[in-house]
Every structure is written in C-alpha cells, then in structure tokens.
N, C-alpha and C positions, 0 to 999 in steps of 0.2 A: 130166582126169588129176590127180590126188593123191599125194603123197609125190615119192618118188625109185624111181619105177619104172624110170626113163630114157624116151628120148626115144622116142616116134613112129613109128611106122616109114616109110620112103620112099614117096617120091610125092608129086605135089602136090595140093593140098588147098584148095580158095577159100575155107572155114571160116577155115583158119589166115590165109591173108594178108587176111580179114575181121579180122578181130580185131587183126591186125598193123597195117591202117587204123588201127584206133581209137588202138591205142596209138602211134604216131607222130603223131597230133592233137595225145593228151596231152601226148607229149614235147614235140612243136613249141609249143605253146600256155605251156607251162614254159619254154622255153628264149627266146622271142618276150619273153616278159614278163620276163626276163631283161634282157635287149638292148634292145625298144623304148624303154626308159624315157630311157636318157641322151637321145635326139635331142631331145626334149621339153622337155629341163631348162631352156635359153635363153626357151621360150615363157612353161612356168610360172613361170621366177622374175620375168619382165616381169610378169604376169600377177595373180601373189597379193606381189611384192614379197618377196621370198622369196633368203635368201644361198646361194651355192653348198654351202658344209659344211652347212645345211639339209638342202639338195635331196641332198646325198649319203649323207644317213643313211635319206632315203625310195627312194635307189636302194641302198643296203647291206641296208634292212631287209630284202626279199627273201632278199635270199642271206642273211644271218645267218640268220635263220630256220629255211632250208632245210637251210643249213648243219648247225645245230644240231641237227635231228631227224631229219635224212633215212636218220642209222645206224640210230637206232630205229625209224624206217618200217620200214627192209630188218626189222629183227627182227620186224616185227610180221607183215608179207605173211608171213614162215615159220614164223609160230605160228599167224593166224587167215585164212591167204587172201591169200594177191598178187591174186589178182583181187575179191576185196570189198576191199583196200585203194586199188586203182587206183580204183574205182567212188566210193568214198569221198571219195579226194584231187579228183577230179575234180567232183564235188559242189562241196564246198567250195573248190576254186581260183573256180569260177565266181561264185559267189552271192557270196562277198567281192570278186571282182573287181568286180560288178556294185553293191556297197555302195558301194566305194571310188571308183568313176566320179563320185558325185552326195554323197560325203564334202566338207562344207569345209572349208578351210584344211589348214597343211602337215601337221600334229599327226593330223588326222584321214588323210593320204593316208600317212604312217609306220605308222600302226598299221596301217592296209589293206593296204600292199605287205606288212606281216609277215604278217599273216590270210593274205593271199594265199601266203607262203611254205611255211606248214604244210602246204595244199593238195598245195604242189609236192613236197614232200618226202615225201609220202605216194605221188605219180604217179612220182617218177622211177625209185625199186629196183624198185617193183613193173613198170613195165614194161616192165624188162631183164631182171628174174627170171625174168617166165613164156617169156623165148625157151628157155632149154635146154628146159624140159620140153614144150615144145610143139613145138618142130621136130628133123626130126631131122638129125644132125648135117651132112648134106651143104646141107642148107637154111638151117644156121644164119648160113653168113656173109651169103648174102641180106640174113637177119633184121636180122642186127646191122650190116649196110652201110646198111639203108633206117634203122635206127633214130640212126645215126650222123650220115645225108647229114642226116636232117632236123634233127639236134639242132646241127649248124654252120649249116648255113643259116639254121637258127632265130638264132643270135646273128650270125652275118656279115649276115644281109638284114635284121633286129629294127630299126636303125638306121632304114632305105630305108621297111620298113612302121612304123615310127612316125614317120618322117619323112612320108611322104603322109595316114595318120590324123591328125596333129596339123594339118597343112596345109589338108585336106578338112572332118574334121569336129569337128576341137579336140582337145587332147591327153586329155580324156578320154577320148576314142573307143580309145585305148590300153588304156584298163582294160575297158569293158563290151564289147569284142568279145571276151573270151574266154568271154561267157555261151553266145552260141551254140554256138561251138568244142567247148564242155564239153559241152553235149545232143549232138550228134553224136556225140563221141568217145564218151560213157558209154552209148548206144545201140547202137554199134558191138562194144563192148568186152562189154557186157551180153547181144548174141544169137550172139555168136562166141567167146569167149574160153573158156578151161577154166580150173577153178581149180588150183589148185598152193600144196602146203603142205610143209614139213617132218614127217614123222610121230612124228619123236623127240622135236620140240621140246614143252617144255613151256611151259605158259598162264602162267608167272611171268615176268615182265617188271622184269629190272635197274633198279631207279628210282637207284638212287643213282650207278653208272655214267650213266645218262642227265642226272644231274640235274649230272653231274660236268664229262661232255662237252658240253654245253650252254653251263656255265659256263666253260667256258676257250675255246669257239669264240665267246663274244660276249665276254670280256676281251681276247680279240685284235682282233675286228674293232672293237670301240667304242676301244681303244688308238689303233688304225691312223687312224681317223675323227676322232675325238677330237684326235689329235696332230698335226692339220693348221691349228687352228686356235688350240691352246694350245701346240704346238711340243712337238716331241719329249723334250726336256730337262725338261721337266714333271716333277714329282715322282709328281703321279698317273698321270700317262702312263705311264713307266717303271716304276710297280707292274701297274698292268694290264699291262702285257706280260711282265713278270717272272711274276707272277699266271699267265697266260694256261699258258707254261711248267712252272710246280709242279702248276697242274691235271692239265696232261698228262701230266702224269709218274705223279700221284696215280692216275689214270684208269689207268693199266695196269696198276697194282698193283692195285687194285681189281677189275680184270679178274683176273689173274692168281687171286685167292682166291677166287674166289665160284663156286656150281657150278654157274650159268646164267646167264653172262655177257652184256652187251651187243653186246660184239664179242667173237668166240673168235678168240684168239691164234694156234690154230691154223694162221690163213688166212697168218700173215706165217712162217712156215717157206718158204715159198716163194719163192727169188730172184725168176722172173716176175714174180709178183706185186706185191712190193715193187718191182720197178722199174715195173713198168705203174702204180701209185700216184705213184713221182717222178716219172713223165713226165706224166703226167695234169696234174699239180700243178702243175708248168713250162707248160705249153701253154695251160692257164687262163689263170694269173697274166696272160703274156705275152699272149696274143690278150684279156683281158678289158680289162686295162690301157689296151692299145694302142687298142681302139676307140674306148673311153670318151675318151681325149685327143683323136683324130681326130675325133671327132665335135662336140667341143666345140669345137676350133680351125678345123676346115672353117665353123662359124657366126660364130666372135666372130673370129677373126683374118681370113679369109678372105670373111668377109659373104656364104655362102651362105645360103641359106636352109634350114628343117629338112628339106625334101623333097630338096632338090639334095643337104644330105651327106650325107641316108641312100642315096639314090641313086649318089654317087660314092664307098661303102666298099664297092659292091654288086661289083668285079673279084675279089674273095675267093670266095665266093659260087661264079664261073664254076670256079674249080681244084678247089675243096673237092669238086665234085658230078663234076669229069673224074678227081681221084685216087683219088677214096675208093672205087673197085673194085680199085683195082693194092694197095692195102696187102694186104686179106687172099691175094691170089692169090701174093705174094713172100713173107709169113708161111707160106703154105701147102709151099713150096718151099725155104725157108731161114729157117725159124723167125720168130717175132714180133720180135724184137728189131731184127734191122736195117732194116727200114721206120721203125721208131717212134725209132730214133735219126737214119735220114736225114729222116725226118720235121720234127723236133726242130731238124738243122743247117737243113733248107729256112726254118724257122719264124722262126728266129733270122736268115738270111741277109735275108729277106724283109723282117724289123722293123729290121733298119740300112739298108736301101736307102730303105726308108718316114721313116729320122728324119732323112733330106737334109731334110725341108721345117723343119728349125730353120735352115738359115741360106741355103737357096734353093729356093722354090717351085714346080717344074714339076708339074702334077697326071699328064704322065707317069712320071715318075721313084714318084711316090705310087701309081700304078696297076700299075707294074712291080712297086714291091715287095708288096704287095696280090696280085697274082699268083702270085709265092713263096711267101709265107706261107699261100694259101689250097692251092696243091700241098702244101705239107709237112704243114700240117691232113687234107686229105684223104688221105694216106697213110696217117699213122698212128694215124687215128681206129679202122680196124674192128681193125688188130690188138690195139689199146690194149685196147678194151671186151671181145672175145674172150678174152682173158688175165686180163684180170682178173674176169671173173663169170664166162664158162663153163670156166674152167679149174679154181677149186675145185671140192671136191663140190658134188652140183647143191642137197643138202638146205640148203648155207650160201650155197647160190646168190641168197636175199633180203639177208643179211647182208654181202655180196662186194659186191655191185652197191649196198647201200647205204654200204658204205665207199669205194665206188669216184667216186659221187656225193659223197661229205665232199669231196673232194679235188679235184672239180671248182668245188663252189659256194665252198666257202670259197677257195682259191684263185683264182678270179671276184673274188667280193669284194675279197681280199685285194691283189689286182692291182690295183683299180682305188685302193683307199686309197695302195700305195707309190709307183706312178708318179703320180698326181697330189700328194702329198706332195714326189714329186723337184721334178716339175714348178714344185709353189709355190715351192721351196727357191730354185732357181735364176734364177724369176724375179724373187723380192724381193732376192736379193743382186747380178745383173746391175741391175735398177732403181735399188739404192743406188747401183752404181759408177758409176753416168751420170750420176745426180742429183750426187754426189758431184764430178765430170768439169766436169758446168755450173757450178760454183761455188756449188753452194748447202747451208749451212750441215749438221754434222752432223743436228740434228732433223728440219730441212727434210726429209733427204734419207732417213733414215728414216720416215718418213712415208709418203713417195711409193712406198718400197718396200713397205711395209704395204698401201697402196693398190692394189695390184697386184692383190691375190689377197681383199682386201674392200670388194664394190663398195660398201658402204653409205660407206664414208671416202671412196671415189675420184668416189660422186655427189657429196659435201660439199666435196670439194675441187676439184672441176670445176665444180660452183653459183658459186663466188668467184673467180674469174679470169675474164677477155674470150677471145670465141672462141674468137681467133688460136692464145691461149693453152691455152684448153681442147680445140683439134685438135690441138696438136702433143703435149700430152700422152698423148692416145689413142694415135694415131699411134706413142708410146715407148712405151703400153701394148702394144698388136699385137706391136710387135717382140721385146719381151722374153717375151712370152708366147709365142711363135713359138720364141723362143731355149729356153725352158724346157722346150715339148713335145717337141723334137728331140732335147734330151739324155734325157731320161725314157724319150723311146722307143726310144733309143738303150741305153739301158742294159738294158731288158729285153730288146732285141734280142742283145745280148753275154747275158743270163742264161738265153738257150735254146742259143745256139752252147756256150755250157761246161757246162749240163746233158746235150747229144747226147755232146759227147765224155768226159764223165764218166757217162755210162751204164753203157758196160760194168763199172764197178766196183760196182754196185749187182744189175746183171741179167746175174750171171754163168750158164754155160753149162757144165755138167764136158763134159770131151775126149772126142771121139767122140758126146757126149749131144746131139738135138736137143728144145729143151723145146717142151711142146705150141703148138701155133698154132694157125691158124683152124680150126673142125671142118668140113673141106672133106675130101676125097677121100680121104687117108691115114687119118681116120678111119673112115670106112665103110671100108678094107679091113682095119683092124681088128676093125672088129666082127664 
C-alpha cells in the first residue's frame, strides 16, 4: 500500500503480523541498546579506566543522535518510503553496532553509540508509521500494544539483558548482538512489509530546520552532560542551555515560513496530541532517569553484581507486559486521556516508593515500587502511541510518529543527565557536611566532596591513608551516594505525580466531545 488510501480492510492476515515480527525486532533491538548500556558502565570504566561523565556522554551519544534526527527520519519514511527507511535504519544500526563492539577506547565507543543512533532514528517513525496504513483499524491496537509491550520491555529488561551479556560474554557482547537481530528483522521486514508514502510530499527536504533542530537538541543535552562536571553555574553551561531555548524558538519560526517544512505545525492544533507529547516527555524523563541511578546503585552501593541488577529491575517488566492491554481497551471506552494520566499518577507513585532505598534498603519495598511504575507504564503506553501517530492524518503519520520519538529519546536522555546531576548535587553537599561534622578543615572537606562523584581524586585520596581509613571512607561514600539517589528519585517521582494532575490543562476535551482513542471497535462502526 502507498499513500493515504487508508487502512486495510478486516481480517487477519499472517503477512501483516509477519512483518509486525520484524518491526518489533527493530523496535526492540533500539530500545535494548538504549537500556543495556548503563548496567555495563561499572565493568567498562574498571576496564578502559574510564570516568563516569565519560561513560555518560557514550551512553547520551545514542539518544542525542537519535534524538536529533529521528524528526527528520519521520520526514523522510513520508517522502521516500517508511519501509525502505526501516530497511535502511536497520542496515546501519547493525553494521555500526558491530564496528563499535571491537572499536577501542572510549572516543572510539562515543562515536559508535552516535553511528549507532542514526540507525535508530531512522527504525523507530518508520516502524510506527507503517501500522496505520497497514492495519486495519480494529487490528491496530494489537499493532500498537505489541509494538509498545516490546518497546518497555526493551528498556525495563535492557538492564537484566546487559547485565547477563556483559556477565557471560563481556560488555561488548552488548554491542555486536544487535548484528544478528538486524538480519532477521530486515529479512522479515523485507518479505512482509508493504511500503507506505505520503503522496503530496514533496522530494525537498528542510535542511535548515533540520540543521536547526539538531542544534538546539545537542545544546541541551551536551548543557545537561556537560554541567555535571563543570557545574551548572558555568558560564558556558548556562549559554548552552540558554542557546538550546533560542534555537527552539528560531525552529518554529522557521517552520512557520517555509513551504515544506520539517515538522508541519499543523500536527500541534491538536490538544490530544500535545498532551500525548507532555506525557510522553514525562514518562521518559522519569522511567530513563530512574533506571539509570538503580542500576548504578544496585552495583556500587549495594555490590551486586551487573547480572543481579539487571536482574532485580526486571519486577517492571512483569506489570508493563500485565497492563499494557487494559490502556487501549479503557481509551477505547472513555477516551485516551484518563489511562495515560492514571498512568502518569501510577508512574510517579511507583518512583517515591522506589526512592525509600536513600535512607532504608529493603529490596521489597524496591520491588513493590518497580511494580507500580511498571503498571502505570503499561497502561498508558498503547493509548499514549495511538494518539499521537494514528490520530493525525495518516499522510503526516511519518512525521507524528517521528515527533512523538523526539520526545521519547531526548527526554531519555534528558532524564538521565538531571537526576544524575541531582544525584551528584546532593551527594557532594551531604559529603561536605560530614566531612565538615568530623572536624576536618574547610579544603579538606571539600575535597572529599568533590570525591564523591570523581573517582580518579577519590583513587588518589584513598592511595594515601591506611585501610582502616580508606573503609570507612568508602563506607561514607555508599552512604551518601545512597542518600543522593533516593532524593533524585525521589524528585522525578513528584515530577510525574504533578504532570498526571496537571494533564488535564494541556489535553483538554470540549463538553459532551469524546477525542479519538484506540482504533478499536467504535471505529469500525464508523467506518
């Protein structure tokens, strides 16, 4: 199928769910290599001697990447082919995944995870586009429920499966198992899929918007990344983010004139939609952040090892894959919105029961709340993606789906730069006030707090004291780092509880109006 014929007609069809294989490979295979990387990060920085704000700009470069082109992906699948763009992306995720496996040092695995990002941003509109025009509408919440289950699982289990590859057969095995995954899926995708275009779009492609957007999603996340280790008060810090802002502003004006735009403005007349973009936004942030600190504290505070914490974030996982059918059937009944805001409050409820472990460790209390969070995820996942790509037209249906992606990766990202930023904040100022408490000198006691969050000072300063001295030190390190992720998590847990209840002012509803929701049953008796 081509253009905007619309969908399909009924009936089921093992061609479609062939090809719906493939692309949930792709998705999964994106979203894994999303997630697997943090559990890894403990091994390789023992490994190559390598600092955390390092290692976090080879786990950013991904999502910035992705971030950054994944709108112009959506445009491109609607000018030359969602399905030769998937075919594409999947090429290239592989074969750079497979570079980047047997790249040395960190320099070389930064530029791989970005190589690697292009790929994904190429896979990810495209594989949500071709559901409208390939199912038809009573099949599509199917579509978009399998394409959801696997795209959370992908990042709630990403952890668990990088934690046993890195365990089994070394952390590179995290990179070159997506060669295979990608022959498969691009096999699958290649004898089953139909192509799907826009037929109005034309072959001119917005460079300057692209080159616009680009620029103001890597002045935010190199800000974000950046200001972790030169402190936010920086003077270039605070132009990058300032920066980051003027672009986006420039970016819409620039849209707004041009007469083949990047993103059509269009799409944001729509309350749905702009609210299925803030809650997108929010749910990221908060579930990317949240992992990224558990998984790093389950190893260094907790001295599991990387298989056990990717293993014990895996309670997520079990709710995500039990809710994520009840979203679209309560969208289908009473619109999208209030799943995706109980969603939202579950998300947030979940990430404050999860940040007890700053000041008392039970790994049930960590499991219960891992439970919550993975229900609220799995709720408001299929109504989220339904709203926001199959509810535009289907022609801006590449374009939707990859504006719906911005908002996932860069808020990924974005997530894991602010709460590890809280994170450091609070454990270098908790660090001083003890060091401060023990009687030792202002420098001293700066120092130890600077140590906290740079291991290369806190090797140098642990090399020159006796044992005794250098356990109890650790020992004040644990705890304050303990102290630091409870509040961080803590805080993103409060920033999904007041984005649910600040919802409704975003994704409002006129009286008596129900807005569209899952294309389930009330749509076929539509049509």
């Amino acid at each position: 199928m081509t253009g905007t014929s619309g969908a399909p007609d009924g009936g089921y069809s093992p061609r479609r769910w062939t090809a719906m294989t493939g692309m949930c490979v792709a998705a999964g295979m994106v979203w894994l290599s999303f997630a697997d990387f943090g559990v890894a990060v403990p091994t390789i920085s023992d490994e190559l001697s390598v600092s955390l704000p390092a290692l976090q700009w080879a786990n950013n470069a991904f999502s910035l990447s992705t971030g950054a082109l994944v709108l112009a992906a959506g445009k491109l699948g609607d000018v030359f082919g969602r399905k030769r763009m998937l075919e594409l992306g999947l090429v290239l995720l592989g074969v750079t995944s497979l570079l980047t496996a047997f790249t040395p040092g960190v320099t070389g695995m930064i530029a791989g995870r970005a190589a690697m990002g292009v790929g994904a941003a190429l896979i990810l509109p495209a594989t949500l586009a071709l559901i409208p025009p390939m199912f038809p509408p009573a099949e599509q919440p199917r579509a978009f429920g399998a394409w959801m289950a696997v795209a959370w699982v992908g990042q709630a289990a990403g952890p668990a499966v990088g934690g046993v590859l890195t365990g089994l057969a070394g952390w590179r095995s995290t990179f070159w198992i997506n060669a295979p995954l990608a022959v498969v899926a691009w096999w699958l995708v290649r004898r089953s899929a139909v192509e799907s275009t826009d037929p109005n779009a034309t072959r001119h492609i917005d460079l300057t918007g692209l080159v616009i957007s680009a620029a103001a999603a890597f002045c935010l996340l190199y800000g974000c990344t950046a200001g972790q280790e030169d402190g936010f008060t920086d003077p270039v810090i605070i132009g990058l983010l300032v920066g980051s802002v003027v672009l986006a502003v420039l970016f819409v004006l620039v849209e707004r004139r041009v007469a083949d735009p990047l993103l059509d403005l269009r799409l944001f007349a729509s309350r749905p939609f702009d609210g299925a973009l803030a809650a997108n936004s929010v749910m990221n942030i908060v579930f990317a952040g949240v992992s990224f600190l558990l998984t790093l504290y389950l190893q260094e505070v907790r001295g599991y090892g990387p298989v056990a914490a990717g293993l014990l974030l895996l309670p997520s996982t079990v709710t995500i894959l039990l809710f994520n059918p009840f979203g679209g059937r309560v969208a289908a009944r009473r619109g999208a919105r209030l799943p995706v805001a109980v969603g939202l409050f579950l998300l947030g409820i979940g990430t404050l029961v999860a940040a007890v472990i700053g000041d008392t460790y039970h790994y049930a209390i960590l499991a219960t709340g891992l439970l919550v969070l993975g229900a609220g995820l799995g709720l408001m996942s299929v109504p989220l993606s339904d709203t926001a790509v199959a509810g535009p037209p289907e022609e801006l249906a590449g374009t939707a789906s990859g504006m719906f992606k911005v908002t996932s990766m860069l808020g990924g990202a974005f997530g894991v730069a602010v709460t590890v930023a809280v994170q450091q904040a609070v454990e270098t100022n908790q660090a001083i006030s003890r060091a401060k408490a023990a009687g030792l000198s202002e420098a001293d006691a700066q120092q130890l707090g600077n140590a906290v969050t740079d291991s290369k000072l806190a090797d140098q300063i642990l090399s020159s004291v006796d044992q005794s001295t250098a356990d109890a030190i650790n020992a004040a390190f644990r705890e304050v780092q303990a102290v630091g992720t409870g509040r961080a998590i803590g805080l993103a847990g409060l920033l999904a509880v007041v984005a649910a209840l600040a919802l409704p002012l975003v994704w409002r509803q006129r009286a008596g109006h129900r807005e569209p929701s899952v294309a389930g049953e009330e749509q076929m008796e539509k049509r």
